[in-house]
C-alpha positions as CSV (number, residue, x, y, z in Angstrom):
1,X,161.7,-10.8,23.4
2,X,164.3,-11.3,20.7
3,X,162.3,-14.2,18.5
4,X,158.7,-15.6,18.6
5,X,158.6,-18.5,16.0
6,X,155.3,-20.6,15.0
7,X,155.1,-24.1,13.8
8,X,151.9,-24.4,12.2
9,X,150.9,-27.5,9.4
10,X,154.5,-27.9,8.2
11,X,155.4,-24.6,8.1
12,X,157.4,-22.0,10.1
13,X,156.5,-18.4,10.7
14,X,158.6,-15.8,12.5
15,X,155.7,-13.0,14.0
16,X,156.4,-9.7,13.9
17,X,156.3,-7.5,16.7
18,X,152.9,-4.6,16.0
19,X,153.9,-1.7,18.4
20,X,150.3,-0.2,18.5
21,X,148.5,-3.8,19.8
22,X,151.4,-4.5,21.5
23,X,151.6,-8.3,20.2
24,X,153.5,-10.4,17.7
25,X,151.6,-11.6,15.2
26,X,151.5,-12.9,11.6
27,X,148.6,-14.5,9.4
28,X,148.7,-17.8,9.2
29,X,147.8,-19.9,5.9
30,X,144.8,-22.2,6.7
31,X,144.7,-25.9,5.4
32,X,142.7,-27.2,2.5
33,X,140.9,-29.7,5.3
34,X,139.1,-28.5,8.3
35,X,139.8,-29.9,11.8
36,X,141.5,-29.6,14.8
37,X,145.1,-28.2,14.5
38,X,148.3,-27.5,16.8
39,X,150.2,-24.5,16.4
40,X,153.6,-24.9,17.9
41,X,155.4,-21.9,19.9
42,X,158.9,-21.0,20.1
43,X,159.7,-17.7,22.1
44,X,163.1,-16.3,23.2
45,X,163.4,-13.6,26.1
46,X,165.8,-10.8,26.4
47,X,167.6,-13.1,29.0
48,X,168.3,-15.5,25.9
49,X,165.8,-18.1,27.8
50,X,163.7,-20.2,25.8
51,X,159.9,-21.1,26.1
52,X,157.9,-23.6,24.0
53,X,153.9,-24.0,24.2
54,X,151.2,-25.6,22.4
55,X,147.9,-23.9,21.1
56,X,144.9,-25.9,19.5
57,X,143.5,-24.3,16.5
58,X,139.8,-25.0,14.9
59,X,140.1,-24.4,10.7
60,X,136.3,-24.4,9.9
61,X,135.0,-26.1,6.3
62,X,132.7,-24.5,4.2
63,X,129.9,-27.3,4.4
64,X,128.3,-28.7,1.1
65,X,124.9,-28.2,0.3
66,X,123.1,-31.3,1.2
67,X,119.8,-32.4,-0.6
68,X,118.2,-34.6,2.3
69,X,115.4,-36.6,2.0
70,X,113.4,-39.2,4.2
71,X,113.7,-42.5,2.1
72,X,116.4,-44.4,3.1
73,X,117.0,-47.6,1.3
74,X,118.5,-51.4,2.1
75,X,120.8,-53.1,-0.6
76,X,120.8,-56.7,0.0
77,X,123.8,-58.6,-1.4
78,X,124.2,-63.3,-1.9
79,X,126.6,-64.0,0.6
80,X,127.2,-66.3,-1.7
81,X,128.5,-64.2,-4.7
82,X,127.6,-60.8,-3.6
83,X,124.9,-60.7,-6.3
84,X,122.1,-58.1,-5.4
85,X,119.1,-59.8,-4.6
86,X,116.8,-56.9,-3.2
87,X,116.9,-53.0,-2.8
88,X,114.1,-51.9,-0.1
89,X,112.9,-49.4,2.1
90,X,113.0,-49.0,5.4
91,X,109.7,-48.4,7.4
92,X,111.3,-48.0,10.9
93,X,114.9,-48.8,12.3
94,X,117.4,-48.1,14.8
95,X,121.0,-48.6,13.9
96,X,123.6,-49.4,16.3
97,X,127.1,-49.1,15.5
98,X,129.6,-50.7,18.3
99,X,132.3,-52.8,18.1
100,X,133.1,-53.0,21.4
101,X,129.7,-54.6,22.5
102,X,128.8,-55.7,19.0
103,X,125.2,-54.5,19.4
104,X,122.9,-55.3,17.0
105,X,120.8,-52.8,14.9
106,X,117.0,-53.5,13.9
107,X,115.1,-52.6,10.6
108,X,111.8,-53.2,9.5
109,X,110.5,-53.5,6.2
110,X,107.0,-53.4,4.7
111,X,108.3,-56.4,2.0
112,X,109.2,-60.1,1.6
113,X,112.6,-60.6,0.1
114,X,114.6,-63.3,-1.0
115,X,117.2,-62.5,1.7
116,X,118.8,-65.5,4.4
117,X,121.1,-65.1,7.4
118,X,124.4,-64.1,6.7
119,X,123.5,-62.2,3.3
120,X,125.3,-58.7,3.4
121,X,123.4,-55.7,3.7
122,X,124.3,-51.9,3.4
123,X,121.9,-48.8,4.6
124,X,122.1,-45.9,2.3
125,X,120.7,-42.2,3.6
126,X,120.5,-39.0,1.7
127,X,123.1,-40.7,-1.0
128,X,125.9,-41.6,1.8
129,X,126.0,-45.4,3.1
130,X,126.0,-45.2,6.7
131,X,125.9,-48.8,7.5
132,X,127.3,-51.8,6.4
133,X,126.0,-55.3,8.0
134,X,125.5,-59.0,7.7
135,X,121.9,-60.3,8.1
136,X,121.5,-62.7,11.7
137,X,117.9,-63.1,11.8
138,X,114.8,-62.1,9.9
139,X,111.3,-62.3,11.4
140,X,107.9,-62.5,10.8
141,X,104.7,-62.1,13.4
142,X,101.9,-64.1,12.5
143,X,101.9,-63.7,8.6
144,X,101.6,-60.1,8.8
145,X,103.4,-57.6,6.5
146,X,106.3,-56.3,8.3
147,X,109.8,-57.9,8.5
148,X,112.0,-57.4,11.2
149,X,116.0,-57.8,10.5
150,X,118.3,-58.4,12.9
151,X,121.5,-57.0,11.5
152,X,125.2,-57.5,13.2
153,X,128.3,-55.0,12.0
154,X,129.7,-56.2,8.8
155,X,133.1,-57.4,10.6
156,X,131.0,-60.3,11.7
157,X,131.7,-61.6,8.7
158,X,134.8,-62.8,10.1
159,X,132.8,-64.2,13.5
160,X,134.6,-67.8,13.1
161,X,137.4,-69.6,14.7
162,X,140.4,-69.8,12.4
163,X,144.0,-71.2,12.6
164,X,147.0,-69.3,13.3
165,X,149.1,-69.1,10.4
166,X,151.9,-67.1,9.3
167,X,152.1,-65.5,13.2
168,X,155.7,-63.9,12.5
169,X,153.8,-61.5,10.2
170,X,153.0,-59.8,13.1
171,X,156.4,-58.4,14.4
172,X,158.2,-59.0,10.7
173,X,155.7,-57.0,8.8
174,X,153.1,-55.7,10.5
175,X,149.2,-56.7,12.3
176,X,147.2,-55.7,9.4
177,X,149.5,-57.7,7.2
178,X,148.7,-60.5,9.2
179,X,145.2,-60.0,9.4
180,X,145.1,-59.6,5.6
181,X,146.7,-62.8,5.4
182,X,144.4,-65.0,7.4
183,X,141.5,-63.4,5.8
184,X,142.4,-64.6,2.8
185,X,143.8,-68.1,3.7
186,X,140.5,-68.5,5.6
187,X,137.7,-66.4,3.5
188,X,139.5,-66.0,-0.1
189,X,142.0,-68.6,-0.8
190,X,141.2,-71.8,0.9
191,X,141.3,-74.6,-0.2
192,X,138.0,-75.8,0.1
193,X,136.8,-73.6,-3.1
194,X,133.2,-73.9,-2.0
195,X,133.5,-71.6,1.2
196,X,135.5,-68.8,-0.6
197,X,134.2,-65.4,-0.9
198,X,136.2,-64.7,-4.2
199,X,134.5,-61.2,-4.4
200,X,136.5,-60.2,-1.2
201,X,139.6,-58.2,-1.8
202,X,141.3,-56.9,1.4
203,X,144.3,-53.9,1.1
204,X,146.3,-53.0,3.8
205,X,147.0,-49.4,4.4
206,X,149.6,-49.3,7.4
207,X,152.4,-51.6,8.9
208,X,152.2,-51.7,12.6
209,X,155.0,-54.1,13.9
210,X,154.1,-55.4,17.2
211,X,155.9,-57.7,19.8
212,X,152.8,-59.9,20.2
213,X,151.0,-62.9,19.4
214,X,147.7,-64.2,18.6
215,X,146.4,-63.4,22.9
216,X,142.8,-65.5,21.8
217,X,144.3,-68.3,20.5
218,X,143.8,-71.9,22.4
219,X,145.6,-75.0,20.9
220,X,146.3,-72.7,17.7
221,X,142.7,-71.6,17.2
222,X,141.3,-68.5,17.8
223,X,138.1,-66.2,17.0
224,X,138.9,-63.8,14.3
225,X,136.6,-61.0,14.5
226,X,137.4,-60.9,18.6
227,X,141.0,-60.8,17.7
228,X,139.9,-57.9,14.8
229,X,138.2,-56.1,17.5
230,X,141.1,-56.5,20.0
231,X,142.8,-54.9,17.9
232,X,140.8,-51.6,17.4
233,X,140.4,-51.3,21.0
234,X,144.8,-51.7,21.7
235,X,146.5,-50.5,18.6
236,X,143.8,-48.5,16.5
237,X,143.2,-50.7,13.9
238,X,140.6,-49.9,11.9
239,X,138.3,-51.9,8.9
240,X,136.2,-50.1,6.0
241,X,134.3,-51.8,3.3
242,X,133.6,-50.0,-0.1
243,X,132.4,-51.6,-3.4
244,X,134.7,-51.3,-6.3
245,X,134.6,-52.9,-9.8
246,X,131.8,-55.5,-8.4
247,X,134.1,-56.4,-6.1
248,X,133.8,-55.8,-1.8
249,X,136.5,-54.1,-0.3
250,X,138.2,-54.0,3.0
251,X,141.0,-51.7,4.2
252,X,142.3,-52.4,7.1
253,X,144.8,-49.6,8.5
254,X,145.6,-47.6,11.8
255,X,143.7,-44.8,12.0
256,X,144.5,-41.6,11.4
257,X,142.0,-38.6,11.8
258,X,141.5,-35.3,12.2
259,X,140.2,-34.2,15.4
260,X,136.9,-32.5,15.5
261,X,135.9,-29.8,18.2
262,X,132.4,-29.9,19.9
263,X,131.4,-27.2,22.3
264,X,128.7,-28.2,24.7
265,X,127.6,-24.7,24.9
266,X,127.8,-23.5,21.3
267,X,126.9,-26.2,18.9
268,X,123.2,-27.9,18.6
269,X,124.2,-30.7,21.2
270,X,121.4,-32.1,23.3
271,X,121.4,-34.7,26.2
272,X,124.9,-34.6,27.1
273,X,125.8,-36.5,30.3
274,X,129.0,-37.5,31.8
275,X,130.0,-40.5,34.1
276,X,132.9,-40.8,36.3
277,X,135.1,-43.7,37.7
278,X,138.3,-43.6,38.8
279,X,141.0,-46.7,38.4
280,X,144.5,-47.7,37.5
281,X,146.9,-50.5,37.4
282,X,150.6,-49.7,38.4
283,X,151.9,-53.2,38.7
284,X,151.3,-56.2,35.9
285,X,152.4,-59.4,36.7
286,X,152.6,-61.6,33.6
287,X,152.8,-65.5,34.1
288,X,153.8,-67.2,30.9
289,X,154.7,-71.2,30.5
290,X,158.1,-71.2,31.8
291,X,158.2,-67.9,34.0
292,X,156.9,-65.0,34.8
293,X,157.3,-60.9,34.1
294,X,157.1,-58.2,36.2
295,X,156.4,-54.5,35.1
296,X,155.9,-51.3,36.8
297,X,154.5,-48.1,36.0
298,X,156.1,-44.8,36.4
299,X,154.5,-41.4,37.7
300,X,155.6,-39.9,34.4
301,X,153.6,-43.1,32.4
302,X,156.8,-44.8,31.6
303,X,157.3,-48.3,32.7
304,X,160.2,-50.1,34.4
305,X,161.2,-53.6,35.4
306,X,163.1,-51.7,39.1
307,X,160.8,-52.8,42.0
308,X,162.9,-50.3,43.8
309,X,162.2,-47.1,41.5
310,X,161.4,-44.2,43.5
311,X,158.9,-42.9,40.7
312,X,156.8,-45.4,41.1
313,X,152.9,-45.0,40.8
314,X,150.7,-45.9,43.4
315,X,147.9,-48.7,42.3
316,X,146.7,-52.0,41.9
317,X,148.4,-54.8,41.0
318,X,146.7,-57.1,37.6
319,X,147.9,-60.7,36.9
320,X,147.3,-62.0,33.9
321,X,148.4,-64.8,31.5
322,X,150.2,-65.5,28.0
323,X,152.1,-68.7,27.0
324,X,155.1,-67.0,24.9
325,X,157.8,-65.3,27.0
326,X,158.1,-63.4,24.2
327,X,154.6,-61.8,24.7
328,X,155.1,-60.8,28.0
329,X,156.0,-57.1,27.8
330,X,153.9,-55.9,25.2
331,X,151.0,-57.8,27.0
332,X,151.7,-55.8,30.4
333,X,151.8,-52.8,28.1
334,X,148.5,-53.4,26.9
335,X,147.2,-53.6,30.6
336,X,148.6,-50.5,31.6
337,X,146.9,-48.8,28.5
338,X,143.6,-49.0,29.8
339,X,144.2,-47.4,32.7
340,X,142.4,-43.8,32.1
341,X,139.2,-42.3,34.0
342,X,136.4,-44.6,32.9
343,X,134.7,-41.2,32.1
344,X,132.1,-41.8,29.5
345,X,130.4,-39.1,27.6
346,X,127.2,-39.4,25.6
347,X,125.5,-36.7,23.9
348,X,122.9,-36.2,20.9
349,X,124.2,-34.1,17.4
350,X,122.4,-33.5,14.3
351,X,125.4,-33.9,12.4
352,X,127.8,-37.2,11.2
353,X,131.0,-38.1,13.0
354,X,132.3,-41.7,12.4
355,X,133.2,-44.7,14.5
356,X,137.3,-43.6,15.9
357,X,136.7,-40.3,15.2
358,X,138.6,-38.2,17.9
359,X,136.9,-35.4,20.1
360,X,138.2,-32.2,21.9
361,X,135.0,-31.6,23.6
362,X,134.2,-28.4,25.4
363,X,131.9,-29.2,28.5
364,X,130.2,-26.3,30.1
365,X,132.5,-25.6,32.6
366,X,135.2,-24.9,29.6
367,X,137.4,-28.1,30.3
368,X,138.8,-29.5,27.0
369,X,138.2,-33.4,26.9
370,X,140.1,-35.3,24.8
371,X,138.1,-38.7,23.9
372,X,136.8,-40.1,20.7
373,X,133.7,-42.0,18.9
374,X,133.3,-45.1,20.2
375,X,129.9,-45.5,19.3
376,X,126.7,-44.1,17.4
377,X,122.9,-44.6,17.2
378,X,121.0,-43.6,14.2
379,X,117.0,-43.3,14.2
380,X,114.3,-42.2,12.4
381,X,115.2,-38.4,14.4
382,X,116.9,-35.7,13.3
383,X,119.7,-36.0,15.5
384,X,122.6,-39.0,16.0
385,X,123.0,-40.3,19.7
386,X,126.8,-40.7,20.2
387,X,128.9,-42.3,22.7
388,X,132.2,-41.5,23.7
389,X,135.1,-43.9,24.7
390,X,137.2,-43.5,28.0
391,X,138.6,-40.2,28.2
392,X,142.2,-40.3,27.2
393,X,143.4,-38.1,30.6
394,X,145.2,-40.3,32.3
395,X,144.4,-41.2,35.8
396,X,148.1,-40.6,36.7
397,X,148.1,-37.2,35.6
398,X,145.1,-36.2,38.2
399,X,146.5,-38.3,40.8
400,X,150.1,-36.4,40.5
401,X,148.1,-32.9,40.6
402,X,146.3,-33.9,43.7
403,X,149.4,-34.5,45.6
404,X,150.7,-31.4,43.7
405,X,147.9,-28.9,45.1
């Protein structure tokens, strides 16, 4: 072998050959940040032939000392102006955290506040806000002394049916510049003064340009917070809120995190269970207004508008509907990204791992999975109960190595 480079966080290393181990190696200068990284191979053999591979690495953290303690508290903020009107404690709760089902979470508390529905609520444990949320119910059983909340995610906030304005945003600037946009026309800005929520201040992070339009919208009105959560589930939008200078925050950016490893077999995970279904769509037929558009998809996960391809993938075929001719392709693209295994993992951890984080999990028979958080449960327990999304193997892949072996 003449020449074994390394590409490894930015940075090239040429390994050395060691004649008594009889490998190349070289030590490699671990990031800052722990996570999930690729190290990048490039060999040449004697023959002048050249190989590339890809190998994941773990970089461990040093974890910080945590004081934890059993109290965890409620802020409870006007809707209104975002004035605080309560702090409490929480006798019992269960907090869900899914956007894709918009679940609610439930709280009890041994106290009657001032709070109403739609007030904004955070839940802070061990020093560290783990939820944010809107209020959509409060109850009360026969004048007794605990209060049951019914809390939805904070993104509910945006749970009402807006006009489209500005759509162009979209592919001229970007989706969250858009979003950003109608928030404030909508929430911030309006004209009717009375509705705004002046202490809402919205930055954008990233600029995804996108061939597509508003795909909820009837007659030019649509449902925000669907739309938001659309666009999580297709393009990786994500939405954080933080207080700043007494005002309420919220990014909005595509995500991009490191990936965490999990080994069923060597980290404090309970109750892991796996389900499996299998499903894809190789053909989308697309009717707009005027027309309609045809795409098909590839054995190598490319698409093409040739019926007559040879590599075409065998499937289903998925009609579906958008008025703008201009929507077409990127709305059959969207089709054929869900097609995956509809492999679902959940599993029980005594540690904190956010909403989009990605996953390489380890299962027990040593096959890497490559999923993320889609969604978390947090009780009085020590551990968290996490939820996976949809594997992100492709079912294309497994049906090209079955026809392979």
């Amino acid at each position: 072998m003449n020449e074994l480079i390394v590409h490894f966080n930015e940075q090239d290393y040429v390994l050395a050959y060691n004649e008594q181990s009889g490998y190349y190696e070289i030590d490699l200068l671990a990031p800052e940040t722990g996570g999930i990284y690729n190290a990048d191979i490039e060999f040449t053999d004697l023959l002048e032939q050249s190989y590339e591979k890809s190998q994941v690495i773990q970089i461990l953290a040093q974890e910080e000392i945590k004081i934890e303690t059993n109290e965890i508290l409620m802020w409870i903020f006007d809707i209104r102006d975002f004035s605080i009107k309560d702090i409490v404690e929480l006798s019992d709760y269960e907090i869900n955290i899914d956007e894709e089902t918009n679940a609610n979470s439930i709280i009890k508390v041994l106290k009657k506040t001032t709070a109403e529905a739609d007030d904004i609520v955070f839940i802070k444990k061990n020093g560290q806000i783990i939820y944010w949320g809107i209020i959509d119910k409060i109850s009360n059983e026969n004048g007794g002394i605990m209060y049951e909340y019914t809390l939805k995610y904070i993104t509910n906030i945006f749970d009402e049916k807006v006009e489209v304005i500005e759509e162009q945003y979209i592919r001229e600037r970007g989706i969250e510049d858009f979003l950003e946009h109608t928030i404030n026309a909508h929430f911030v800005e309006n004209i009717d003064e009375f509705t705004n929520k002046t202490y809402l201040e919205v930055r954008t992070l990233t600029h995804t340009k996108l061939e597509k339009s508003v795909d909820n919208a009837e007659n030019g009105i649509y449902n925000l917070h669907t739309f938001m959560t659309n666009c999580t589930q297709n393009y990786d939008i994500v939405y954080n809120f933080f207080i700043e200078n007494k005002k309420l925050i919220i990014t909005i950016g595509k995500q991009e995190r490191k990936k965490v490893l999990l080994n069923v077999k060597a980290q404090a995970i309970s109750n892991y269970n796996e389900v499996f279904e299998t499903s894809v769509v190789s053909k989308v037929i697309v009717k707009t207004s005027t027309g309609r558009y045809v795409l098909y998809l590839l054995n190598d996960r490319t698409t093409t508008e040739d019926m007559s391809n040879v590599n075409r993938a065998k499937g289903r075929t998925e009609r579906v509907y958008t008025e703008k001719d201009e929507d077409a392709r990127q709305t059959a693209l969207d089709v054929f990204k869900k097609n995956s295994y509809n492999h679902k993992v959940t599993f029980r951890y005594n540690k904190n791992i956010g909403i989009g984080t990605p996953i390489a999990m380890k299962t027990k028979e040593s096959v890497l999975l490559d999923t993320y958080i889609s969604a978390l449960k947090i009780t009085q327990k020590d551990f968290i109960e996490y939820t996976c999304g949809n594997i992100r193997t492709k079912f294309i892949d497994k049906l090209l190595k079955e026809r392979k072996d």
